[in-house]
C-alpha positions as CSV (number, residue, x, y, z in Angstrom):
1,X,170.8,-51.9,168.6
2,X,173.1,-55.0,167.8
3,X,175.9,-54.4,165.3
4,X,177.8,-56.9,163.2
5,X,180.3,-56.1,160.6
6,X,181.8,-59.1,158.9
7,X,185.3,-58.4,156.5
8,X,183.9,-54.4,156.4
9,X,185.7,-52.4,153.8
10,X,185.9,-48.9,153.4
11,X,187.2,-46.2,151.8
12,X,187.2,-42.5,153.2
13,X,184.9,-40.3,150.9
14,X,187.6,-37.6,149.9
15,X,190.3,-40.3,150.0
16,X,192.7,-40.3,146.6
17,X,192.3,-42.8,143.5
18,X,194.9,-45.5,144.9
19,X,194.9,-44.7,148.8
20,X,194.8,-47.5,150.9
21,X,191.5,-48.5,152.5
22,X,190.4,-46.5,155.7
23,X,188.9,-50.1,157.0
24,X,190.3,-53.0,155.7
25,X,189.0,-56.9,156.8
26,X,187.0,-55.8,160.0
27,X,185.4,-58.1,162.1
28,X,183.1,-57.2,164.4
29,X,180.3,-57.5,166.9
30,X,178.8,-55.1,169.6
31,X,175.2,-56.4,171.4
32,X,172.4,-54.6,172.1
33,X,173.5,-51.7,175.0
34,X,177.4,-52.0,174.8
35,X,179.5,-49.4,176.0
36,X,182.2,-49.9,173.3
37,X,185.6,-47.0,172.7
38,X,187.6,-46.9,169.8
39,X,191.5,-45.7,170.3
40,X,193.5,-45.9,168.0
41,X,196.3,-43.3,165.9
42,X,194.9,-40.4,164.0
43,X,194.4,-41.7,160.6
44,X,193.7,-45.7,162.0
45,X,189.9,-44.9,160.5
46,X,187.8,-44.4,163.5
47,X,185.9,-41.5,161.8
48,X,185.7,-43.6,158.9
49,X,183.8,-46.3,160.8
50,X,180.9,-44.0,162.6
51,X,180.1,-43.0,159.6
52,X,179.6,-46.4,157.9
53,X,177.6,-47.0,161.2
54,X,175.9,-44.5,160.9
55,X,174.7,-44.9,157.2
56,X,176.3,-42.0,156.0
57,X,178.7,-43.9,153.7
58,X,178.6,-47.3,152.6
59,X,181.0,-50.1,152.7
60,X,183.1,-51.4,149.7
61,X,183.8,-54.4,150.7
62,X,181.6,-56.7,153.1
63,X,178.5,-56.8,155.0
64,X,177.1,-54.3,157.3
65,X,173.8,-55.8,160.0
66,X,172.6,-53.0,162.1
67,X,169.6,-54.4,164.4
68,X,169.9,-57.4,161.9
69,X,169.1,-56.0,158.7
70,X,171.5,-54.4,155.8
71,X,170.8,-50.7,155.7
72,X,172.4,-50.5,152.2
73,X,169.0,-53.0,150.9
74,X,166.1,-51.3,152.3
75,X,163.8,-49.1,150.2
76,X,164.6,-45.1,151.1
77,X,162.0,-44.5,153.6
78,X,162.4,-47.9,155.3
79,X,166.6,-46.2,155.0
80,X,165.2,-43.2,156.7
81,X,163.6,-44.3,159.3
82,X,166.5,-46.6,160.1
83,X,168.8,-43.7,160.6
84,X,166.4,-41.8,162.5
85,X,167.5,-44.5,165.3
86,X,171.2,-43.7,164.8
87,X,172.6,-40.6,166.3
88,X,176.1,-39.2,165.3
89,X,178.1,-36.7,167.2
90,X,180.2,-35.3,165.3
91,X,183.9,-33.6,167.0
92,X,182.4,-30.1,166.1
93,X,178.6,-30.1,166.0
94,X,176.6,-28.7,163.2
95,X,175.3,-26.3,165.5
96,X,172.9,-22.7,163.9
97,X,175.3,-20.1,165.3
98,X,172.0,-17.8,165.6
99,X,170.1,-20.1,166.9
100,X,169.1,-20.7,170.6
101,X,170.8,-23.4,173.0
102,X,167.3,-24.8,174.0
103,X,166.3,-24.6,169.9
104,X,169.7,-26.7,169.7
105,X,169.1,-29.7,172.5
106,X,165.5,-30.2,171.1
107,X,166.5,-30.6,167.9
108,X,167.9,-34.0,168.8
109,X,164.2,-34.9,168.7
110,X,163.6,-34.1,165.0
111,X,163.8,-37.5,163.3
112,X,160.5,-38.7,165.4
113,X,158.9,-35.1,164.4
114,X,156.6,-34.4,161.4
115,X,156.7,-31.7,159.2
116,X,154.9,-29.2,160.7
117,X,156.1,-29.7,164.4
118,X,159.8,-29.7,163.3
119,X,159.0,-26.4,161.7
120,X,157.1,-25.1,164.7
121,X,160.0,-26.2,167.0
122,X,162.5,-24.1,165.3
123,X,160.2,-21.0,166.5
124,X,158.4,-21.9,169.4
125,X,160.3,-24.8,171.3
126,X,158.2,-27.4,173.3
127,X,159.2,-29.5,176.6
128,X,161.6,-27.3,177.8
129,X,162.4,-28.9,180.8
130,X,163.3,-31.5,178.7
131,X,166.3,-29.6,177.2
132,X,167.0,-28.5,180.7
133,X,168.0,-31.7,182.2
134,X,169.9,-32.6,179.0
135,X,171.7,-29.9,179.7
136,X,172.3,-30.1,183.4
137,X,173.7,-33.7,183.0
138,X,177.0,-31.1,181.0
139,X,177.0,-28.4,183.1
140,X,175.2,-26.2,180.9
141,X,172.0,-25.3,182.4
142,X,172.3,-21.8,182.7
143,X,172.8,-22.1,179.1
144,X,169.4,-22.8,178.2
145,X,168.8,-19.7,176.7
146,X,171.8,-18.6,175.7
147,X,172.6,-18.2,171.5
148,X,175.0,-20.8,170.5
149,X,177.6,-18.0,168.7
150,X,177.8,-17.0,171.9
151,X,179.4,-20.3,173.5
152,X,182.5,-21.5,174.2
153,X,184.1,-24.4,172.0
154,X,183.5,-26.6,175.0
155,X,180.3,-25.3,175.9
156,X,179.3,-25.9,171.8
157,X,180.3,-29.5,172.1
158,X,178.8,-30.6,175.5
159,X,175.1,-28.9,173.6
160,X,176.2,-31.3,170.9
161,X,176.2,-33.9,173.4
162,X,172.8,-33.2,175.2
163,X,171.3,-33.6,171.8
164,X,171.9,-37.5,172.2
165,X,169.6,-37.2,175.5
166,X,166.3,-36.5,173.7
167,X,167.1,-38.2,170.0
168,X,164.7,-40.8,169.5
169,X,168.1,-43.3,169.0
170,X,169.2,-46.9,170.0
171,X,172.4,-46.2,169.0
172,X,174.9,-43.7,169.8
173,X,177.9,-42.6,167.3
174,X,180.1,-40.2,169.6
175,X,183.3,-38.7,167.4
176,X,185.8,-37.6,170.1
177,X,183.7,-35.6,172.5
178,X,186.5,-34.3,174.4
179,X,188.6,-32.4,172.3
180,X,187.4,-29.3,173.7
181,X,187.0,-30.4,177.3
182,X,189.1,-29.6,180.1
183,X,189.6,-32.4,182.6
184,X,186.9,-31.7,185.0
185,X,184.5,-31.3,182.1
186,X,185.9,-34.0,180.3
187,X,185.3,-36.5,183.1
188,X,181.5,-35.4,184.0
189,X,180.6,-35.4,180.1
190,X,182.1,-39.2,179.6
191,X,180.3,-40.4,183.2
192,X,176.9,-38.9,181.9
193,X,177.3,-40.5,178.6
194,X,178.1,-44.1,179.8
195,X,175.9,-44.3,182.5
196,X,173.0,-42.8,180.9
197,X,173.1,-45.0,177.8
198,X,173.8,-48.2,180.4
199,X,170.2,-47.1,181.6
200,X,168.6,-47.0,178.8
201,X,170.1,-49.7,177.2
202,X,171.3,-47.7,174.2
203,X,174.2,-48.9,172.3
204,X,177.2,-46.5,172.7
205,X,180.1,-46.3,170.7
206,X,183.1,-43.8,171.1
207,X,185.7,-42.7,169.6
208,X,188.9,-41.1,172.0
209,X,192.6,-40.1,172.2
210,X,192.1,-39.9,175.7
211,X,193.5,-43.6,176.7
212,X,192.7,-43.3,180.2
213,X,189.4,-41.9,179.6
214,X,188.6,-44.9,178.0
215,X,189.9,-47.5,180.5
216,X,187.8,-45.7,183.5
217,X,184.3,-45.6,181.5
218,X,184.7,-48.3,178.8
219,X,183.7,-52.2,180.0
220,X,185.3,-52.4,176.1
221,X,188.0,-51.4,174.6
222,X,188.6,-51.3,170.6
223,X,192.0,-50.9,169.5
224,X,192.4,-49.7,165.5
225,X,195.5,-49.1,163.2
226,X,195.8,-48.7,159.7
227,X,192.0,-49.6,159.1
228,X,192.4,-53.2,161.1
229,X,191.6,-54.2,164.2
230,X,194.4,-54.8,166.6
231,X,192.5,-56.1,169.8
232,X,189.3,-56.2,171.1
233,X,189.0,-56.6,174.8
234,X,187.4,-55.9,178.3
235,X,189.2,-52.2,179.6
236,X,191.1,-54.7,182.5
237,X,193.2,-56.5,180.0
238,X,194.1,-53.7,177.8
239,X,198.0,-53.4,179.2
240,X,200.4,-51.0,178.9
241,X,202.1,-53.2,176.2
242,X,199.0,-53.2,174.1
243,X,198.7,-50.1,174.2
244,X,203.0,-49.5,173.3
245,X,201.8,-52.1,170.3
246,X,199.2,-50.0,169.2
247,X,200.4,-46.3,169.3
248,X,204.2,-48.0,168.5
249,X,204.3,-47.6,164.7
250,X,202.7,-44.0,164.7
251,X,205.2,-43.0,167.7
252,X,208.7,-44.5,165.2
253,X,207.3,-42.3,162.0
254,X,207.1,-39.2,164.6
255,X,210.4,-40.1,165.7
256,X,211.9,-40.3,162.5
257,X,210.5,-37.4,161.3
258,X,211.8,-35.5,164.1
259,X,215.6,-37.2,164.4
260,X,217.2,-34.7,161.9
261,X,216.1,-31.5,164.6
262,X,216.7,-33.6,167.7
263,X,220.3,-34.4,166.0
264,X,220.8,-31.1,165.1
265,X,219.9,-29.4,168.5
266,X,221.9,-32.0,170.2
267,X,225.0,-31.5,168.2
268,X,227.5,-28.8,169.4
269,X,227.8,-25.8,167.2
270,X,231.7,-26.2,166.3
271,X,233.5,-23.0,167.5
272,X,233.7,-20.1,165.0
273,X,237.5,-19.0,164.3
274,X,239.1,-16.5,166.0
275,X,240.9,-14.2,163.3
276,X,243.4,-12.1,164.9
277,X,244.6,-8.6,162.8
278,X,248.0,-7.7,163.6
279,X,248.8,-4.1,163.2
């Protein structure tokens, strides 16, 4: 699925009367099957912007084209269908504590389901080998059967993942998928994601603290501050002084906050005085 977002303005849905934007002016283009990551400073709107992708909020300001149309005009079931092509990871997935891992991959599956097979799924789950090899591309197929209040934090969000794997979508919204990842983990999760949406010529778009993840799986790199976009480039030319430009303001108003305790802990105590008692 194609994107195209032309002077997109948003504003985050608990935001205050007054804040500032969370997108502000954004420009922007993705083809069909890019493998596109956001980076960016906490609070530079990258949540913000799945969710406008994913038509869970509209824009303020601007247009929004997803596969050349304008969700926000289309009749409600033509809006439906529309988003049962969009699939949105979420950092923590919404995931039935109760309910069965297997119950939980298949689900991804639900927006091309009627009625009556969505409710039989939920009781009696169909194409298990299906949820299998979702689940083998995370390292979790010895999980199959396991209940998901009994995972890990890790384990919950790499079942999050597999859902992507059989959800009938063209276009892939992945919130941070790594905060809960050690290294290893981390590394196989991002190479199964890339490489299996390259294959199937989904369109894939990420968002990540983890720079260097970014620069080993991403052909594109999407740098965001403050709401705006501060480059857009291929991984190769994203330099270490981009990057200093990018993360730069955030870093000084950490610095500054911190000075007055770096001062003070690097300041000598003066020497307490000595009171002598003559008797």
């Amino acid at each position: 699925m194609n994107i195209d977002l032309q002077a997109l303005e948003a504003r985050h849905p608990a935001a205050l009367p007054g804040a500032p934007a969370a997108l502000r002016a954004l420009n922007l283009q993705l083809a069909v099957g890019e493998q596109v990551a956001i980076i960016g400073p906490s609070g530079a709107g990258k949540t913000t912007l799945l969710q406008v992708l994913a038509c869970a909020q509209p824009p303020t300001q601007g247009q929004l084209q997803l596969g050349g149309v304008n969700p926000w005009t289309l009749p409600a079931r033509a809006l439906r269908r529309l988003r049962g092509q969009l699939f949105l990871a979420p950092q923590v997935p919404p995931l039935p504590p109760r309910q069965r891992v297997v119950t939980s991959v298949l689900a991804g599956r639900l927006p091309a389901m009627g009625l009556w097979a969505s409710l039989r799924s939920l009781f009696y789950p169909t194409d298990i080998p299906s949820a299998y090899a979702a689940l083998v591309h995370f390292d979790l197929g010895d999980k199959l059967f396991e209940r998901v209040d009994r995972l890990s934090g890790g384990e919950r969000q790499r079942v999050g993942l597999s859902r992507a794997l059989l959800a009938p979508a063209s276009l892939w919204l992945i919130d941070e998928p790594l905060s809960a990842l050690d290294p290893m983990r981390a590394r196989m999760a991002m190479a199964a994601l890339v490489n299996l949406a390259r294959e199937r010529q989904v369109t894939l778009v990420a968002t990540l603290h983890q720079v260097d993840m970014a620069l080993a799986h991403f052909p594109r790199i999407i740098g965001l501050r403050d709401g705006q976009l501060v480059f857009d480039l291929p991984a190769a030319q994203v330099s270490p002084e981009r990057l200093a430009h990018l993360y730069d303001q955030y870093e000084h108003e950490l610095r500054s906050e911190a000075l007055p305790v770096a001062l003070q802990a690097a300041t000598p105590e003066a020497p307490a005085p000595v009171v002598m008692h003559c008797r």
